[in-house]
Steps between C-alpha positions, in 0.01 A plus 500: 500500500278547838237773533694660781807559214286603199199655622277291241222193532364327316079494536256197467433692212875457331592821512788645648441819725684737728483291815331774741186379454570189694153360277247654677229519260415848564860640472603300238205722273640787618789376443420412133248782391620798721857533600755658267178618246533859466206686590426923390211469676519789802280330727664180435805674583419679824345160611822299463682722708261620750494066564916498478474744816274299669675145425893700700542248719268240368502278209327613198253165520346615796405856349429313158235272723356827621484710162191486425400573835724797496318606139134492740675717763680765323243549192696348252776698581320823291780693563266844523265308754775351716693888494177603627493250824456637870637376822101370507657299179808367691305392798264305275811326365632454845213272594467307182638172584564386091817724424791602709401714775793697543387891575897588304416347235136620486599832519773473240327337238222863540860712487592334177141524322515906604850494356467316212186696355816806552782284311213459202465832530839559408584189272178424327425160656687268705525244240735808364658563794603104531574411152733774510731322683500166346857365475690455185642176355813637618385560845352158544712164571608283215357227658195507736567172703421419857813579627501876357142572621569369853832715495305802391178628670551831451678677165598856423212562316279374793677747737526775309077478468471400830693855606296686285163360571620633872620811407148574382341405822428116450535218792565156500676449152824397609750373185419130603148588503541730186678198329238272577239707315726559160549122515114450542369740243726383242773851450778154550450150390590325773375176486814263468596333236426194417115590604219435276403851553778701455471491125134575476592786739741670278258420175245680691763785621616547159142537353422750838417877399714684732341818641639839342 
C-alpha cells in the first residue's frame, strides 16, 4: 500500500516509520528519539508547548529548525526567568531574526511562564498537572493507524485541558495545539503501527515513573 494510504516508509535504513518525516535527516531524529517519549521534566514541558504556540499556523519543522535558537532567546525556557521578562524582553525578541517574531506569541509564551509557576503552585509541578490527564486504554483507539490520527486532531481529553489551561489564564493552547503536545511528550503513543518506534515507545512508557 502507498504512503499517502498508510502513513508509513520505509528508510535507507530498513525501517519503517510514520511517514511525516518525509526523511529529512534532522526530523527523522526527532522523529526517532523525541516524539511520543514521555518527558516529567517541567522545563521540558513548558518548552514543548511554549514552541506548539509558536508553530499555529506553521509547520512544526520550521519551529524544530529554530529550537535551539529559541532555547538562546528565551533562557532555556527557565520558567522563573522567562515569568520575570519585561516589554524590554519582548522587544529584544521582536528584533531577533532566529525565532518567530510574532509580538502575540512573544507575549503569550511570558503569560504562560507567570501562570504556570501559579498552576505549580497549586498542583505540585506541571509534569503533575499533565500526567493527570493521560488517557486510559479505554479512552484511546484500538488501533492507531493513519486514517484515525488524520480523522482526529483534537480528542476530549485534549479539549477538556485545553479549557482548563484557559480558564486559568493561559493563551495559545488550543485542543489541536494541546493535542500536539500530549502526542509529543509521550501521555499517548501515537506513532502508528507498523512503526519501528511505536514499540520501543510503549516499552519506554510502560517503564515511565508517572508523577504523583
Amino acid at each position: 500500500m502507498s504512503e499517502e494510504r498508510t502513513g508509513l516508509v520505509e528508510g535507507a535504513d530498513g525501517r519503517t516509520r510514520c511517514a511525516w518525516h518525509a526523511n529529512l535527516p534532522d526530523y527523522m531524529a526527532y522523529h526517532d528519539q523525541e516524539w511520543g517519549w514521555p518527558v516529567a521534566d517541567d522545563r521540558r514541558l513548558f518548552e514543548k508547548l511554549c514552541l506548539e504556540g509558536f508553530q499555529s499556523g506553521l509547520s512544526w519543522l520550521t519551529i524544530l529548525r529554530k529550537r535551539e535558537n529559541f532555547r538562546d532567546a528565551f533562557d532555556g525556557f527557565d520558567i522563573e526567568r522567562v515569568a520575570r521578562y519585561t516589554e524590554e524582553d519582548v522587544e529584544r525578541l521582536l528584533r531577533n531574526p532566529g525565532i518567530i517574531r510574532h509580538g502575540g506569541k512573544i507575549r503569550s509564551t511570558i503569560n504562560n511562564a507567570r501562570r504556570a509557576i501559579e498552576l505549580c503552585e497549586k498542583e505540585g509541578s506541571l509534569a503533575r498537572y499533565f500526567w493527570r490527564h493521560e488517557p486510559s486504554p479505554e479512552e484511546r483507539p484500538a488501533r492507531i493507524d493513519f486514517a484515525t490520527l488524520r480523522a482526529n486532531p483534537t480528542t476530549e481529553i485534549s479539549t477538556r485541558i485545553s479549557k482548563d489551561l484557559k480558564k486559568r489564564g493561559w493563551t495559545f493552547v488550543g485542543p489541536t495545539t494541546v493535542y500536539a503536545f500530549m502526542q509529543a511528550m509521550g501521555l499517548v503513543n501515537d506513532h502508528i503501527e507498523g512503526c519501528f518506534a511505536r514499540d520501543e515507545v510503549e516499552k519506554d512508557r510502560q517503564r515511565f515513573q508517572r508523577p504523583i
